[in-house]
C-alpha positions as CSV (number, residue, x, y, z in Angstrom):
1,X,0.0,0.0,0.0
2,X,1.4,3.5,-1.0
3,X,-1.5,6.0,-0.6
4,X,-4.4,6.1,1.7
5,X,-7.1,8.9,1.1
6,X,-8.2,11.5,3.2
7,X,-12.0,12.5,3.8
8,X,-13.7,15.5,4.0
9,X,-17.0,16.5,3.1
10,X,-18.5,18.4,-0.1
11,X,-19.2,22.0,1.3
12,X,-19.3,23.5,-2.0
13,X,-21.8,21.0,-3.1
14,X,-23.9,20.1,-0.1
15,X,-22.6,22.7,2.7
16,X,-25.7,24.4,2.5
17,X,-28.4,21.3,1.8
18,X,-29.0,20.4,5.5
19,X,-28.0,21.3,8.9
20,X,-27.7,18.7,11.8
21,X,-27.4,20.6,15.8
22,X,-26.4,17.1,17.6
23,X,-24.1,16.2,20.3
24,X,-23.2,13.1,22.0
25,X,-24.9,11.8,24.9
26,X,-21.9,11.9,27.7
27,X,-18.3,12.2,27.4
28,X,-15.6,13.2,29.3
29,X,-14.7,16.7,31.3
30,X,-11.3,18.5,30.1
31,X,-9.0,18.6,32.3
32,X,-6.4,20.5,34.4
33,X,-3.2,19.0,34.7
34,X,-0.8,20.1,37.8
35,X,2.6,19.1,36.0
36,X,2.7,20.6,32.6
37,X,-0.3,23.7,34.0
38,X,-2.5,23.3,30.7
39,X,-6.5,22.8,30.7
40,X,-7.2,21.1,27.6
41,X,-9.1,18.3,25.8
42,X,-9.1,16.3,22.9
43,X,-11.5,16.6,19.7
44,X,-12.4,13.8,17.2
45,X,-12.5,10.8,19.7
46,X,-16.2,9.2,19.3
47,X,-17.5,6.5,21.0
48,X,-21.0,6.2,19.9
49,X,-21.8,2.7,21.0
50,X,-20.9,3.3,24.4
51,X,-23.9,2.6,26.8
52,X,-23.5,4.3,30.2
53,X,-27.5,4.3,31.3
54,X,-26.7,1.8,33.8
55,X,-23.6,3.6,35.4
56,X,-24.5,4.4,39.1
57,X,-22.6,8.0,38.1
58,X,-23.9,8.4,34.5
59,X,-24.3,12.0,35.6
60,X,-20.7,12.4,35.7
61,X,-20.2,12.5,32.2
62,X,-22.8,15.3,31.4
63,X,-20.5,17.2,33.2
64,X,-18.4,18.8,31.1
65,X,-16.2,21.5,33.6
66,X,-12.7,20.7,33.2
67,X,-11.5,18.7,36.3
68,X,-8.4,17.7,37.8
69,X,-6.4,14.6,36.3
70,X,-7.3,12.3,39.4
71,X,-10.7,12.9,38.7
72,X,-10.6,12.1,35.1
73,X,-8.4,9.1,36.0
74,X,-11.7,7.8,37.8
75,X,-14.0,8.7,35.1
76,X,-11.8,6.6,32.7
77,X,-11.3,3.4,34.7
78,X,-15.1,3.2,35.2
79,X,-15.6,3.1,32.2
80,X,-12.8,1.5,30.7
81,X,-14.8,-2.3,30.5
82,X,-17.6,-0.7,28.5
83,X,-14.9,0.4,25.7
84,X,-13.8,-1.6,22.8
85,X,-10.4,-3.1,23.5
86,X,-8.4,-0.4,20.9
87,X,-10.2,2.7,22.6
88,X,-8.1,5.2,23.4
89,X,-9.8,7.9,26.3
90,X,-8.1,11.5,26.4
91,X,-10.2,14.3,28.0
92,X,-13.1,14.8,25.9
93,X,-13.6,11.9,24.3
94,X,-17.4,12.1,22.9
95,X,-19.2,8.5,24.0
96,X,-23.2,7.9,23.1
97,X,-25.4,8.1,20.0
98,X,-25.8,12.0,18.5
99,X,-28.6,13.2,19.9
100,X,-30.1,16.5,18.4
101,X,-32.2,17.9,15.1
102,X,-31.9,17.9,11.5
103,X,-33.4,20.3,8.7
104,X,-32.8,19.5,4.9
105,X,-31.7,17.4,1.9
106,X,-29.9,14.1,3.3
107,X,-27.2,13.4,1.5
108,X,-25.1,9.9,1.3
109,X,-22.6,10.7,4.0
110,X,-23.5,13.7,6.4
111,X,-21.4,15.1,8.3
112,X,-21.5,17.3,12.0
113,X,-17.9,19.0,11.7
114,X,-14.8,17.5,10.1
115,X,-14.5,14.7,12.2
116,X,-17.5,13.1,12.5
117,X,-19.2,10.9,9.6
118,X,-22.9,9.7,9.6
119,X,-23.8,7.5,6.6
120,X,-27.5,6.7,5.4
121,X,-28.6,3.0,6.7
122,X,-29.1,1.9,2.8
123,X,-26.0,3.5,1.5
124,X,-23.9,1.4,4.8
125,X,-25.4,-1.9,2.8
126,X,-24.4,-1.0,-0.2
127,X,-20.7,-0.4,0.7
128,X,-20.7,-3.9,2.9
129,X,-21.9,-5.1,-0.5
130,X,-19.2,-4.2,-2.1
131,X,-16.7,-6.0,0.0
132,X,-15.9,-2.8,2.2
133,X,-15.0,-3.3,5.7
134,X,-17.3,-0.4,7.6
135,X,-16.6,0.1,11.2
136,X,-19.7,-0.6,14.0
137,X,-22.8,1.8,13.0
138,X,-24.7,3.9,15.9
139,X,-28.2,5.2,14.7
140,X,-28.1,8.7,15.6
141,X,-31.5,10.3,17.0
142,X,-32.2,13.3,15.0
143,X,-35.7,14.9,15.2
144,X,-36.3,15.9,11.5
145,X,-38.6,18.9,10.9
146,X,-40.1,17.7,8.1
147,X,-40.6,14.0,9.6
148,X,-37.6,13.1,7.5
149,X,-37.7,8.6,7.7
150,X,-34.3,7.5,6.5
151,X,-32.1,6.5,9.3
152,X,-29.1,8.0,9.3
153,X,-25.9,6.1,11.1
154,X,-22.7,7.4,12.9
155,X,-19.1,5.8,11.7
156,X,-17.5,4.5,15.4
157,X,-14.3,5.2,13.7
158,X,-11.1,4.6,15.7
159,X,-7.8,6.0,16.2
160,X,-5.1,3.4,14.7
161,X,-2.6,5.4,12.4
162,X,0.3,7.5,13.0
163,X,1.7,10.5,11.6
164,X,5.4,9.2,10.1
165,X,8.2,11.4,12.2
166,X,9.8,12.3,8.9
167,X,6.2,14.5,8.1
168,X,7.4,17.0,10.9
169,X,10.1,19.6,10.4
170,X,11.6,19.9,13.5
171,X,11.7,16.7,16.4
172,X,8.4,16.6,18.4
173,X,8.7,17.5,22.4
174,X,7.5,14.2,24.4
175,X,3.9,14.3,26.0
176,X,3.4,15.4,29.5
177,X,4.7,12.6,31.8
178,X,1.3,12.9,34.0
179,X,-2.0,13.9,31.6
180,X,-0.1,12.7,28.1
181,X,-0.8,15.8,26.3
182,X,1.0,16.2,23.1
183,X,2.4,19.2,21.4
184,X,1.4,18.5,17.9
185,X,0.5,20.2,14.8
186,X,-0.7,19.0,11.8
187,X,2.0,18.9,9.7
188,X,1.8,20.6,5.8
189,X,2.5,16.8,4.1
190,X,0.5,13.9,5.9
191,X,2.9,11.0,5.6
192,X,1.8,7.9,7.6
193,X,3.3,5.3,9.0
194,X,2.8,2.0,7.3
195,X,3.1,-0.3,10.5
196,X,0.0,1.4,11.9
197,X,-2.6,1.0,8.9
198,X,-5.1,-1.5,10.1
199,X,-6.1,-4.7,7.8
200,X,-9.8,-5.0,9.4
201,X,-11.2,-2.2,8.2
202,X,-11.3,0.6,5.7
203,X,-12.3,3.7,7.2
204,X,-10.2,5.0,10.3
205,X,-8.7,8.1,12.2
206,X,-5.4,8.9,13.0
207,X,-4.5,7.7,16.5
208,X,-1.7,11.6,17.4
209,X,-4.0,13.6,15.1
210,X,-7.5,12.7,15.5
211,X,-9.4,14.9,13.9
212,X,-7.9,13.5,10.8
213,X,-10.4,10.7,9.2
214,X,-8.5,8.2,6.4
215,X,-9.9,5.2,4.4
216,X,-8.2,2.4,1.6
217,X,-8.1,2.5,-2.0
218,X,-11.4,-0.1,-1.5
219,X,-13.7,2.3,0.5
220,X,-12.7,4.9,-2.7
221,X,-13.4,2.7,-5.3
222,X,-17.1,1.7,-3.9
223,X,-18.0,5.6,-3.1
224,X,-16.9,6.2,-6.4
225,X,-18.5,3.5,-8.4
226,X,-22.0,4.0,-6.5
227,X,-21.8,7.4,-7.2
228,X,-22.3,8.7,-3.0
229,X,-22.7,12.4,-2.7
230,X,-21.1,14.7,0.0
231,X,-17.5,13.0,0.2
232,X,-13.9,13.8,-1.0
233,X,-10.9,12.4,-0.8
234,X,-7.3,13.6,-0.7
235,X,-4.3,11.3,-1.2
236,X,-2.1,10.7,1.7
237,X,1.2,9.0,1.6
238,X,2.4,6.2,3.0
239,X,6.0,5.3,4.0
């Protein structure tokens, strides 16, 4: 494999078609870290499958005040069994179905912001048909104005990939020894490193930059031979 493909959305096309207001259920608080003295959280880690209805502290993570690290240390390790093995928790890490409204045209692929993919139930079969490995699909509750009845799906996709060293100019400072936050930028070139492109399936994140949604040649060639509407694709290398 020497490319992988970037996705974004068609704003030009379909930026003005519809309009989804949604957010996810729970997640966790940012948080305030007594070492490095930064408040921060993460953005583009979803976890819409995650089910804490049961959790004696559910409330906790409707909460979304940044806290200090030993409290979000507890809020992870609650939750940590209800996770998929690979899931990687960082302080705002969305969890839950979308919950929110939606006015317009549906496209094939909709999106909330850069990071976040929702698919049409129908089109998800017709990729599966074609031999593409999706990730797990979370309906998403969205109260249409206009009664709208196609079910529209959220992507779980996970972080797996790395940005290759060589794709920075300068050597990248090591993450805070006590809340792991990183210092990175998204470099001009994306160059990724080929030991960390998962064989299971064909639509991921990257795992330092995650914000950053990638897919195989074999997720392009079925959006492109079905003809889906309101996705693009860049080429990223891989080394």
């Amino acid at each position: 494999m020497t490319y992988l493909f970037e996705i974004i959305p068609d704003d030009d096309v379909w930026g003005n078609q519809y309009y989804i207001n949604a957010s996810h259920k729970w997640g966790l608080p940012g948080v305030i870290c007594p070492l490095c003295g930064e408040t921060w959280i993460s953005v583009g880690l979803n976890y819409p499958s995650v089910d804490l209805t049961g959790l004696p502290n559910e409330k906790r993570y409707r909460e979304f005040n940044a806290v200090a690290l030993e409290k979000l240390e507890e809020l992870i390790t609650a939750i940590k069994p209800l996770l998929p093995q690979s899931a990687i928790l960082r302080p705002g890490a969305d969890l839950g179905p979308l919950v929110g409204t939606a006015q317009g045209k549906y496209s094939d692929f909709l999106w909330t912001n850069l990071w976040t993919l929702l698919v049409q139930n129908r089109v998800l079969d017709c990729l599966k048909e074609k031999g593409v490995n999706m990730p797990q699909a979370v309906p998403a509750i969205l109260k249409h104005k206009r009664k709208e009845t196609q079910e529209i799906l959220e992507l779980q996709i996970e972080p797996y990939t790395r940005i290759a060293a060589s794709a920075y100019p300068s050597k990248v400072p090591p993450p805070c020894a006590s809340c792991g936050r990183e210092e990175l930028k998204r470099p001009r070139k994306i160059v990724i490193e080929r030991s960390s492109v998962p064989d299971h399936v064909d639509i991921f994140r990257g795992r330092d930059i995650t914000t950053l949604l990638l897919a195989t040649d074999r997720f392009v060639e079925a959006v492109r031979t079905l003809r889906l509407s309101n996705i693009l694709f860049r080429k990223v290398e891989v080394a």
